[in-house]
C-alpha positions as a Python dict, from the first residue, in 0.01 Angstrom:
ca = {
    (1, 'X'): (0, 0, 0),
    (2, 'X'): (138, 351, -136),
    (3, 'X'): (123, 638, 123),
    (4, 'X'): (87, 989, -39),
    (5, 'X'): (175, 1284, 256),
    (6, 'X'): (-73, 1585, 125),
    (7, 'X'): (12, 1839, 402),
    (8, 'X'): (246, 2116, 256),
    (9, 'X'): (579, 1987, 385),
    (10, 'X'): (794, 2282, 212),
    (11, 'X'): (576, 2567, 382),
    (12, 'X'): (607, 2354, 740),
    (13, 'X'): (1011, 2346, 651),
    (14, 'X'): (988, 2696, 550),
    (15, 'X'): (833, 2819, 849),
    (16, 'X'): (1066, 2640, 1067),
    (17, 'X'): (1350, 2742, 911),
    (18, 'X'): (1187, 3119, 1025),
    (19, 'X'): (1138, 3030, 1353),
    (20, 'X'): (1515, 2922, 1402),
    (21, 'X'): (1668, 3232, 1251),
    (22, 'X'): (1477, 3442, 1436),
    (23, 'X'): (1541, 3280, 1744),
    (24, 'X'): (1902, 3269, 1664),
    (25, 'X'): (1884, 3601, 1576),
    (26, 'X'): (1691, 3714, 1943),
    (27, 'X'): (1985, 3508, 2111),
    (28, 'X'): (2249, 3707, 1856),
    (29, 'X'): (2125, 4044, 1972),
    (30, 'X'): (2071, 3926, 2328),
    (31, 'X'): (2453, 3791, 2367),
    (32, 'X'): (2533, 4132, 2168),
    (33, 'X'): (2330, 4352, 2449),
    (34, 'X'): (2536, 4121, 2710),
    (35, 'X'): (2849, 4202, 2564),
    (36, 'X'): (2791, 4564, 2503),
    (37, 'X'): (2643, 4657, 2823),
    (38, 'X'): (2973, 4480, 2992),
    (39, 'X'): (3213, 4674, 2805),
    (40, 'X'): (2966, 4990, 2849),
    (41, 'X'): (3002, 4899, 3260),
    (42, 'X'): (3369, 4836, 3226),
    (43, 'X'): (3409, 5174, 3055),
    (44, 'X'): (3221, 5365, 3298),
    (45, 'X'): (3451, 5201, 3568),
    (46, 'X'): (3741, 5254, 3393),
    (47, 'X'): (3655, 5628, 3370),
    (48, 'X'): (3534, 5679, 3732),
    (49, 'X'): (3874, 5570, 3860),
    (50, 'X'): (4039, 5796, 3636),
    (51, 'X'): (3829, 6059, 3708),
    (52, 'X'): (3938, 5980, 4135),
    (53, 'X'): (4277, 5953, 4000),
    (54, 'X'): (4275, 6325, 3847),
    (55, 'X'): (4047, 6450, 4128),
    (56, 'X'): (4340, 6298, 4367),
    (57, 'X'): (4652, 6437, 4131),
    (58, 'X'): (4436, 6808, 4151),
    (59, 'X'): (4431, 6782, 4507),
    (60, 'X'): (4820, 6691, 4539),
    (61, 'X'): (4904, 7011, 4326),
    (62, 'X'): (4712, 7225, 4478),
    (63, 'X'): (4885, 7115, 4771),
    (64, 'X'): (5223, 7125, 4602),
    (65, 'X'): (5145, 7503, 4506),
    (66, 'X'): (5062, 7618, 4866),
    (67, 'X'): (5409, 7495, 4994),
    (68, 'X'): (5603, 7602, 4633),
    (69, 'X'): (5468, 7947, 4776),
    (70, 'X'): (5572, 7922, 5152),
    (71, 'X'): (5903, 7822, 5026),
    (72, 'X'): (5905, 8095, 4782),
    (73, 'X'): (5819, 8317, 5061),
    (74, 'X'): (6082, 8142, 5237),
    (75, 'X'): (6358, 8255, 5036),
    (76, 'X'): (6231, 8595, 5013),
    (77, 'X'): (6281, 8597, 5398),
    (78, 'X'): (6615, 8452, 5416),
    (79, 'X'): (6716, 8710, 5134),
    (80, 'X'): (6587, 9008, 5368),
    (81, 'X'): (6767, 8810, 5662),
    (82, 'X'): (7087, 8759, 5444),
    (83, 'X'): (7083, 9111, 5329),
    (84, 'X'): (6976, 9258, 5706),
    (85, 'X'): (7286, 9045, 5827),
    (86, 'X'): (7538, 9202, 5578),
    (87, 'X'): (7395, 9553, 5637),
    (88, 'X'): (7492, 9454, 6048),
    (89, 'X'): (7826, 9301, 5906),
    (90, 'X'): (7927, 9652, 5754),
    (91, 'X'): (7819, 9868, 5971),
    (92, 'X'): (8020, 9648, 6273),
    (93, 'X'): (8335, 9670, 6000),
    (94, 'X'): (8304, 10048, 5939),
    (95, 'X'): (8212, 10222, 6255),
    (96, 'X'): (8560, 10196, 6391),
    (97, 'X'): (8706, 10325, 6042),
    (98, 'X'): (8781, 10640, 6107),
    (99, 'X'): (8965, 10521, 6425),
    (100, 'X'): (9143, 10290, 6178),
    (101, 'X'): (9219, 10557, 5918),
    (102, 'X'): (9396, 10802, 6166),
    (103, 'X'): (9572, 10541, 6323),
    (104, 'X'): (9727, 10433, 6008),
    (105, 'X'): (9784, 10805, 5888),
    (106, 'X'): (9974, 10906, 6211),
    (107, 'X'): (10209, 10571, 6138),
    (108, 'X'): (10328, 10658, 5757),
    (109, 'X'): (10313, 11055, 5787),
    (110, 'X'): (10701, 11129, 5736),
    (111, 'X'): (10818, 11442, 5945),
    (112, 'X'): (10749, 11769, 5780),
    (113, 'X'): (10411, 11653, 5666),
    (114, 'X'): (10124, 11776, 5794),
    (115, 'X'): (9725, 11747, 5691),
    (116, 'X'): (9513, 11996, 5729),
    (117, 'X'): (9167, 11837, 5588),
    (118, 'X'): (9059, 11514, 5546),
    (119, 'X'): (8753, 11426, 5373),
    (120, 'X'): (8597, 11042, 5323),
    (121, 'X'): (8312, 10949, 5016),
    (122, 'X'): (8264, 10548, 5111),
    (123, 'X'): (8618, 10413, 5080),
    (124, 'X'): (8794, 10703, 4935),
    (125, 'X'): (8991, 10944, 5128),
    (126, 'X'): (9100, 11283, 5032),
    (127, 'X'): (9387, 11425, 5206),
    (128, 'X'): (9484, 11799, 5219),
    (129, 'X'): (9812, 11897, 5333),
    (130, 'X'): (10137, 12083, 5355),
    (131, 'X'): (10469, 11954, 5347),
    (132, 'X'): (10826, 12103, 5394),
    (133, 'X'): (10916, 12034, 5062),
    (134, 'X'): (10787, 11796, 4756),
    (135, 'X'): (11015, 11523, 4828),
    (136, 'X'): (10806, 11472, 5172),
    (137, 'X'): (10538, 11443, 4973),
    (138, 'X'): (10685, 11154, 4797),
    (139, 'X'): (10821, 10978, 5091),
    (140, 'X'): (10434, 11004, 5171),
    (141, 'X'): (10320, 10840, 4879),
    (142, 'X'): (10546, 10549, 4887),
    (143, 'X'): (10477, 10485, 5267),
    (144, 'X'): (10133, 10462, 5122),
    (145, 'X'): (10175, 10238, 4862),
    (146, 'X'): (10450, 10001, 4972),
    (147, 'X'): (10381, 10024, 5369),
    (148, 'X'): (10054, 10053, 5452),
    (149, 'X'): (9813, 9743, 5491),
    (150, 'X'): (9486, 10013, 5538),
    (151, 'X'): (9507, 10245, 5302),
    (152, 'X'): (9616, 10164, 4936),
    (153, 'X'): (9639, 10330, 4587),
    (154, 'X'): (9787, 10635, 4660),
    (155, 'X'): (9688, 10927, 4399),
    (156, 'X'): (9852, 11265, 4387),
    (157, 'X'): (9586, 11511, 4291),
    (158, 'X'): (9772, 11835, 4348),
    (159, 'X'): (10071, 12009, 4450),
    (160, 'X'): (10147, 12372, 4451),
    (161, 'X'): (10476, 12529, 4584),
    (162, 'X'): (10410, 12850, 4800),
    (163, 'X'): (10556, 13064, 5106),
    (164, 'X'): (10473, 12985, 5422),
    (165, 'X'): (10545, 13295, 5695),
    (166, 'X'): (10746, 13218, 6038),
    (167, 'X'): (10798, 13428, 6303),
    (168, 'X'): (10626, 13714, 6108),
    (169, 'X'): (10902, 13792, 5851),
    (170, 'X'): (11086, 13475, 5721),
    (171, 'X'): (10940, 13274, 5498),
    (172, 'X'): (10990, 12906, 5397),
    (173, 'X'): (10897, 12736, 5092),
    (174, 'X'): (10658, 12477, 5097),
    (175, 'X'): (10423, 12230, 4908),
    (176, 'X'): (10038, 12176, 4957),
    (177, 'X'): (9927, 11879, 4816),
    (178, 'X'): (9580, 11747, 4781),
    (179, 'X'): (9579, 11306, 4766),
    (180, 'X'): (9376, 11098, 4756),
    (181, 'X'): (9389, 10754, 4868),
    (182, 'X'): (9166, 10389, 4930),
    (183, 'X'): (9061, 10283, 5269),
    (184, 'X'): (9079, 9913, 5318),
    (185, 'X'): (8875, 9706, 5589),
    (186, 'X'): (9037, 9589, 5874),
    (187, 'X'): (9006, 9215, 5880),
    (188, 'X'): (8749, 9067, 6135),
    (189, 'X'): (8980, 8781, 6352),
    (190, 'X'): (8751, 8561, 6509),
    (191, 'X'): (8754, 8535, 6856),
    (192, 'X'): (9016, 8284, 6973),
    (193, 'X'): (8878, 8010, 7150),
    (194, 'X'): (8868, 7919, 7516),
    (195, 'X'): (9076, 7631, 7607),
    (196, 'X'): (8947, 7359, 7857),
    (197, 'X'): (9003, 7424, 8175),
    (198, 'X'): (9251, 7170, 8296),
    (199, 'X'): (9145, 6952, 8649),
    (200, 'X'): (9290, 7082, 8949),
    (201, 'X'): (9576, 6876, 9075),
    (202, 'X'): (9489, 6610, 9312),
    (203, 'X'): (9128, 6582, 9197),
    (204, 'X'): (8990, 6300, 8975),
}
C-alpha cells in the first residue's frame, strides 16, 4: 500500500527554518546587548577611577602650590635676613674706620708733613696737606703704597709750591698737596677660642 503525505511539507520546513533564525537572531542580539552593556560597565569604571585619580593628582598640586609658595616666601625671607645680616656686618666693620684711618695716617706721615683736611666718600679718602718740601710728599706716597696694609692706591691730585710765613718775617717754601687715597677694611679675627680648663691637681 502507497502512502501519499498531502500536508504542505515545504511551507512547514519553510516556516521552521523562520522560527530558528529568528530565534538565533533574538539570542544574537541578546549575547550582543550582554556584551555591550559589559564593556559599556567596564568603561564607565574605567573612567570613574580615572576621574578619582585626576580628582586625587588636583588635590596633590594644589597642595604642592601652597608649599612652592611658603618656600618661595621662604627665600624671600632669608634674602631680607641675608641682606639685614650684611647691612649689620658693615656697619660692625666700618664704625671703627675712622679710628682705623687716623691710626694708620699718624704711622706713615714722614716728618714735615702735615694734613690739614681730610675728607671720606665710602672708601675714598681725600687728604689735604702741607709739606716742607715735595720730596716729603713723595716719601708720603710710597709709605702709602709700599707700607701701609689700610690704606692703598695712593693718587697725587695736586701740588702747589708757596711761602709759608714764620715768626712774622721769614718765609719758607713749601708744598700743599691734595691726595687721595683707598681705605681698606680691617680684617674681622675671630675670637680665639677658650681652652678647657685643665682639672685641678689632686682631683679626679
Amino acid at each position: 500500500m502507497i502512502l501519499i503525505n498531502l500536508l504542505p511539507h515545504r511551507e512547514a520546513a519553510r516556516k521552521r527554518q523562520k522560527e530558528q533564525f529568528y530565534t538565533q537572531l533574538g539570542l544574537s542580539a541578546l549575547l550582543g546587548g550582554i556584551i555591550g552593556g559589559a564593556v559599556f560597565t567596564w568603561y564607565q569604571g574605567q573612567i570613574s577611577i580615572q576621574q578619582d585619580r585626576n580628582q586625587f593628582l588636583t588635590q596633590e598640586i594644589a597642595k604642592l602650590d601652597a608649599e612652592i609658595k611658603d618656600i618661595a616666601t621662604l627665600q624671600q625671607q632669608i634674602a631680607s635676613l641675608r641682606a639685614r645680616q650684611t647691612a649689620v656686618e658693615d656697619l660692625q666693620a666700618g664704625r671703627n674706620l675712622p679710628v682705623y684711618l687716623l691710626e694708620e695716617l699718624v704711622n706713615q706721615l714722614p716728618k714735615g708733613v702735615f694734613l690739614r683736611s681730610m675728607k671720606q666718600e665710602n672708601m675714598s679718602v681725600l687728604l689735604t696737606g702741607t709739606a716742607q718740601s715735595q720730596e716729603r710728599v713723595s716719601e708720603l706716597l710710597r709709605n702709602l703704597s709700599n707700607n701701609s696694609p689700610a690704606l692703598t692706591r695712593p693718587e697725587l691730585v695736586e701740588i702747589v709750591s708757596a711761602n709759608a710765613a714764620i715768626s712774622g718775617a721769614d718765609a719758607r717754601r713749601v708744598a700743599n698737596f691734595t691726595m687721595r687715597v683707598t681705605l681698606r677694611k680691617p680684617a674681622v679675627t675671630p675670637a680665639p677660642a677658650t681652652p678647657a680648663t685643665a682639672p685641678a691637681a689632686g682631683k679626679v
